[in-house]
MMTF fields as JSON, N, C-alpha, C and O atoms, coordinates in Angstrom:
{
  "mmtfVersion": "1.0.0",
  "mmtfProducer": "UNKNOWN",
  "numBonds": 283,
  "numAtoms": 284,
  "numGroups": 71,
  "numChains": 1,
  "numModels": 1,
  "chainsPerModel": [1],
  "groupsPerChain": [71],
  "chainIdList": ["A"],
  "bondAtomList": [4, 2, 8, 6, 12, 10, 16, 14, 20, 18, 24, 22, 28, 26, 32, 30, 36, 34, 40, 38, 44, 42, 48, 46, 52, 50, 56, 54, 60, 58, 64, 62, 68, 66, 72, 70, 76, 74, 80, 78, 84, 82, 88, 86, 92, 90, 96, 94, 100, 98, 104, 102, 108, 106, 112, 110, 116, 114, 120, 118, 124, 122, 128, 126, 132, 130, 136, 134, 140, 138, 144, 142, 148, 146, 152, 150, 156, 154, 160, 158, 164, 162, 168, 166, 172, 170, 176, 174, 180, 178, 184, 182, 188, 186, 192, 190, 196, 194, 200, 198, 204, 202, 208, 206, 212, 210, 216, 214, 220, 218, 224, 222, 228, 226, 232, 230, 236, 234, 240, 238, 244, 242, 248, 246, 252, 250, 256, 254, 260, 258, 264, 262, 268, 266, 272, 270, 276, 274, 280, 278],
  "bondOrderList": [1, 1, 1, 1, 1, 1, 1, 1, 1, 1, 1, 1, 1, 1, 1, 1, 1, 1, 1, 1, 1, 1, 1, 1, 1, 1, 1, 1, 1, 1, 1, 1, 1, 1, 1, 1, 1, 1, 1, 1, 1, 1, 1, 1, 1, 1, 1, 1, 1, 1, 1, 1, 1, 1, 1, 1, 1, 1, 1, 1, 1, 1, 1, 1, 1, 1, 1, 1, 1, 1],
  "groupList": [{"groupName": "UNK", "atomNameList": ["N", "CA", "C", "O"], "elementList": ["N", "C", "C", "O"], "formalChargeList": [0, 0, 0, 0], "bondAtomList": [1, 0, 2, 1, 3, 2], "bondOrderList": [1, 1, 2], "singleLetterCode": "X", "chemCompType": "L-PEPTIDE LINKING"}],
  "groupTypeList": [0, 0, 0, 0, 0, 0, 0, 0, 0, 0, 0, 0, 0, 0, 0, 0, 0, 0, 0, 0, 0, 0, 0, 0, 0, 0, 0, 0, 0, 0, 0, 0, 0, 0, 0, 0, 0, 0, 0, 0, 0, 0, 0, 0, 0, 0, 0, 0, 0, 0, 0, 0, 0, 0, 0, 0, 0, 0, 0, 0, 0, 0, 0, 0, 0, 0, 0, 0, 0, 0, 0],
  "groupIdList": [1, 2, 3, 4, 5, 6, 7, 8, 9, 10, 11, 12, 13, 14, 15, 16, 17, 18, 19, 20, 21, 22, 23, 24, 25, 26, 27, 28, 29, 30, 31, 32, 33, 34, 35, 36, 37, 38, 39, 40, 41, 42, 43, 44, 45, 46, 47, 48, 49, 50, 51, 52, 53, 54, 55, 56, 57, 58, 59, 60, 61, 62, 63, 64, 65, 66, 67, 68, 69, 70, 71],
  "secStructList": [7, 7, 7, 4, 4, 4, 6, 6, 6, 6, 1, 7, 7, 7, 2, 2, 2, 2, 2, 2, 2, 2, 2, 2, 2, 2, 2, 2, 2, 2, 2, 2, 2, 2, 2, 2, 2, 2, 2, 2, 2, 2, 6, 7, 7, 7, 1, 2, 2, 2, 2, 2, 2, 2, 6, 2, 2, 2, 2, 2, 2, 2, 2, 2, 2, 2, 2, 2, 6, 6, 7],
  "xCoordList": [128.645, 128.007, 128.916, 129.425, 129.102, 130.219, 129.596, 129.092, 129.466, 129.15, 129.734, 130.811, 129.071, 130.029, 130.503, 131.697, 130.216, 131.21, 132.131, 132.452, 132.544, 133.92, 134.702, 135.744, 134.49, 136.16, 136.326, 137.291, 135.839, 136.234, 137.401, 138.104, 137.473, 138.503, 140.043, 141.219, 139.71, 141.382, 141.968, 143.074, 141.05, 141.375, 142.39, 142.392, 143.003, 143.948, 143.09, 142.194, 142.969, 141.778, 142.444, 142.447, 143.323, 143.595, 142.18, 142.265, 141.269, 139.93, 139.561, 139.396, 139.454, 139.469, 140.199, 139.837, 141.468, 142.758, 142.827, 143.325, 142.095, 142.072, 140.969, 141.067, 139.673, 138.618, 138.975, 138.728, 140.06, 140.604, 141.192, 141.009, 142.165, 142.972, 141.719, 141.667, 140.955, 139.92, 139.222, 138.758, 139.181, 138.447, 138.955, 138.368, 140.837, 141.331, 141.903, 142.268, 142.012, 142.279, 140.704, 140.556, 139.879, 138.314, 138.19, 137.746, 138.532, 138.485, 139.418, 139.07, 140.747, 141.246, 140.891, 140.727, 140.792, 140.501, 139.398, 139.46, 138.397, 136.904, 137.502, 136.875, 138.226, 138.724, 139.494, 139.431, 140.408, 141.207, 140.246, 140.755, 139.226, 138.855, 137.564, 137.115, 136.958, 135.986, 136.99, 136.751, 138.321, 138.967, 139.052, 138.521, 139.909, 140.148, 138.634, 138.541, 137.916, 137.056, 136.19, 135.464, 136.24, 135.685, 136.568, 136.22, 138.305, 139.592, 139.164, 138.484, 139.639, 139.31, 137.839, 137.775, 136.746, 135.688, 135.027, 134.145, 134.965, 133.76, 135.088, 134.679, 136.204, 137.209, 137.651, 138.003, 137.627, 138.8, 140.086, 140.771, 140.668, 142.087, 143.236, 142.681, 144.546, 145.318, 144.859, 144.181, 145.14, 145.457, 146.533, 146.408, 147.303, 148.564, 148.141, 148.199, 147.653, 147.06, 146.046, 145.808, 145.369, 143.674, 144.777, 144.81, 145.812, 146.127, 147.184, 147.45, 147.864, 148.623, 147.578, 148.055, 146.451, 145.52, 144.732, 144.275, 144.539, 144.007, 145.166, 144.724, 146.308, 147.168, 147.171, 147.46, 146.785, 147.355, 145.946, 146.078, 144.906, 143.817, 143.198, 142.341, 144.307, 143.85, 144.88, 144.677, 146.21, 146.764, 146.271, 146.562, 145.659, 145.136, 144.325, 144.299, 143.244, 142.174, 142.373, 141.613, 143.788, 144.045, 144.613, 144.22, 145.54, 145.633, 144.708, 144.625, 143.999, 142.33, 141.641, 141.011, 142.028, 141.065, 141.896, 141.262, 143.162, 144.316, 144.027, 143.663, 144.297, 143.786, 142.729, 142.899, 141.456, 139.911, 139.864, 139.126, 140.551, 140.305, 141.272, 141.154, 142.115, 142.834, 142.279, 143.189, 141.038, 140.838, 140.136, 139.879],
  "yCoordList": [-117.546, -116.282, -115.428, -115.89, -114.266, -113.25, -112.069, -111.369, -111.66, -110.869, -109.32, -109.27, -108.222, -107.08, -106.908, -106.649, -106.909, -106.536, -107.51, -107.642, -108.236, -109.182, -108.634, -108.709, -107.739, -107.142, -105.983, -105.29, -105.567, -104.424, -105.163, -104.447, -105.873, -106.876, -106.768, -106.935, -106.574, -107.022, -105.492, -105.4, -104.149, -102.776, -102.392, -102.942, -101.526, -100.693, -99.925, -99.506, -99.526, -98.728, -97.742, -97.607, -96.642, -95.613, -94.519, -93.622, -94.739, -93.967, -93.351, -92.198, -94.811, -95.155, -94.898, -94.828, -94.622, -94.024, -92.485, -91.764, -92.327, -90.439, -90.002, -89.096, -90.752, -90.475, -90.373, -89.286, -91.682, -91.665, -90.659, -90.191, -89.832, -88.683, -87.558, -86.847, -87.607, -86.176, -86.151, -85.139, -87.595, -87.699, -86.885, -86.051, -87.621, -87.434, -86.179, -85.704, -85.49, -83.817, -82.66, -81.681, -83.474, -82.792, -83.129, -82.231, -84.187, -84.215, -83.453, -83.245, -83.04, -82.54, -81.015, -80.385, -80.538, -78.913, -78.824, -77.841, -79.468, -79.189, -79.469, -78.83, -80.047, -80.472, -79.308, -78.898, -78.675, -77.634, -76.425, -75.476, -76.154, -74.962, -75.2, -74.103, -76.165, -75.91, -75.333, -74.433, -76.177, -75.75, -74.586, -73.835, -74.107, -72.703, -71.543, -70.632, -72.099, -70.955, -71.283, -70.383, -72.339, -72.644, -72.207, -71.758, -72.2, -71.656, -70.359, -69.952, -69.317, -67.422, -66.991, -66.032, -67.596, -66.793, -67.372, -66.593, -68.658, -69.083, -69.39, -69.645, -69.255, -69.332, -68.126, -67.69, -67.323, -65.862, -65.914, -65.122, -67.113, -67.24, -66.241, -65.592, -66.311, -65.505, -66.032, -67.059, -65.45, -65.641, -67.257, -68.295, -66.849, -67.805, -69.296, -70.273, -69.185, -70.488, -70.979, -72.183, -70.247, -70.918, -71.916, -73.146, -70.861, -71.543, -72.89, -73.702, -72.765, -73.946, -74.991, -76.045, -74.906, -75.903, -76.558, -77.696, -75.447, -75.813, -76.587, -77.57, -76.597, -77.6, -78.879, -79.844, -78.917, -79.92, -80.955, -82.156, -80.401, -81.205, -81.586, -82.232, -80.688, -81.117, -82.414, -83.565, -81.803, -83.399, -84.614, -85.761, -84.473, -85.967, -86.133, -87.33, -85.502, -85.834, -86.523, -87.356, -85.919, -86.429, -87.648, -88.612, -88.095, -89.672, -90.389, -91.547, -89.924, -90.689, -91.074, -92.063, -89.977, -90.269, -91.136, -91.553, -91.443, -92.175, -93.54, -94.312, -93.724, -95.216, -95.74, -96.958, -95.395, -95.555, -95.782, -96.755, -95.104, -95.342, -96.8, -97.213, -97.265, -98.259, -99.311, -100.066, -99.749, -100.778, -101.578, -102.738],
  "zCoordList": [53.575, 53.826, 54.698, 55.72, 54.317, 55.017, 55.63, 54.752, 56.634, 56.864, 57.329, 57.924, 57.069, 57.262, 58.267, 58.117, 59.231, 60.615, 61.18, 62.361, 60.066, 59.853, 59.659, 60.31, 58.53, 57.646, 58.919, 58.599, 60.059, 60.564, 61.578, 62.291, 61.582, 62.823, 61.679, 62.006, 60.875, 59.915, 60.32, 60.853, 59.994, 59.847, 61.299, 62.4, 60.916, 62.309, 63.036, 62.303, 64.268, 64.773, 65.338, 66.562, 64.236, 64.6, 64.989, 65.827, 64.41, 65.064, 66.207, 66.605, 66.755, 68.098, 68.706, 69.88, 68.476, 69.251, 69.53, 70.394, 68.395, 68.539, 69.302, 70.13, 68.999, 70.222, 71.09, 71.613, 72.162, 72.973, 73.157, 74.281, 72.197, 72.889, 73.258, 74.262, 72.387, 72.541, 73.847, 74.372, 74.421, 75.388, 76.619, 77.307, 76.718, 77.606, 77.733, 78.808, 76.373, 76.323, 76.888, 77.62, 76.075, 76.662, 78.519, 79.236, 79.003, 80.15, 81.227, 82.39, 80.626, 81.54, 81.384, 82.429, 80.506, 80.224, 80.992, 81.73, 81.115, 81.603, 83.446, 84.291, 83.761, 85.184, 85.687, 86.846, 84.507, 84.788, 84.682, 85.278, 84.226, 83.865, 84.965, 85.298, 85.517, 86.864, 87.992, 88.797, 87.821, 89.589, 89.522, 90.34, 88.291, 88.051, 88.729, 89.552, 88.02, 88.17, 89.561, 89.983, 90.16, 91.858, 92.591, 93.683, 92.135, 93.028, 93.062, 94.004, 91.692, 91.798, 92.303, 93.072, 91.942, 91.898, 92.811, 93.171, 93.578, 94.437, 96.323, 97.456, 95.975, 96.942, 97.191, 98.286, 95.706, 96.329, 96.355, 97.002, 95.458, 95.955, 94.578, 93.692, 94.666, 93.774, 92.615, 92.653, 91.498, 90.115, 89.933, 89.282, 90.659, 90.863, 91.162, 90.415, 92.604, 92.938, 92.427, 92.518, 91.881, 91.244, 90.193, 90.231, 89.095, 87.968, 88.034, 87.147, 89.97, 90.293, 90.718, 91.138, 90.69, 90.991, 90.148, 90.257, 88.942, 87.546, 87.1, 86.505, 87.11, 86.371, 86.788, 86.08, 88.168, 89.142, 88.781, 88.546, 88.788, 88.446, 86.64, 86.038, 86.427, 84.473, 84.618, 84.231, 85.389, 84.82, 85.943, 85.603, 87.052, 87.19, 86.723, 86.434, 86.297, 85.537, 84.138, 83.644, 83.466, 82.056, 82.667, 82.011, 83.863, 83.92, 84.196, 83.786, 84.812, 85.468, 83.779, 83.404, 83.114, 81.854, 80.828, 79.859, 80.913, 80.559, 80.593, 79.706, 81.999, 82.681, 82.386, 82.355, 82.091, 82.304, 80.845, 80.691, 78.982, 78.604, 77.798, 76.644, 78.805, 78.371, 79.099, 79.442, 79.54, 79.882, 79.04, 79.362]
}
């Protein structure tokens, strides 16, 4: 007797790999785009710095979301 959620163990799980990227691309944009808009509009700060802070937190957020989904 064979059952179906056997043959899914033989398959490549490129799937799953791309979820993974969407995750970690959806997580940093949403990380970059709160600082951004808590930096200009709820801080007052330049154009400049809101967007050197939005970078700074999309990319730890995209390693935070890196790490977390390789475990």
């Amino acid at each position: 007797m064979r059952r179906e959620g056997t043959m899914q163990a033989d398959r490549p799980r490129r799937a799953s790999a791309m979820k993974n990227w969407r995750y970690i691309a959806l997580h940093s944009v949403t990380a970059a785009a709160f600082i951004f808009l808590l930096q200009r509009y709820a801080l007052s700060a330049t154009l400049e710095s809101a967007l050197l802070w939005a970078l700074t937190f999309g990319g730890c957020a995209a390693g935070l979301a890196y790490s977390q989904s390789n475990r």
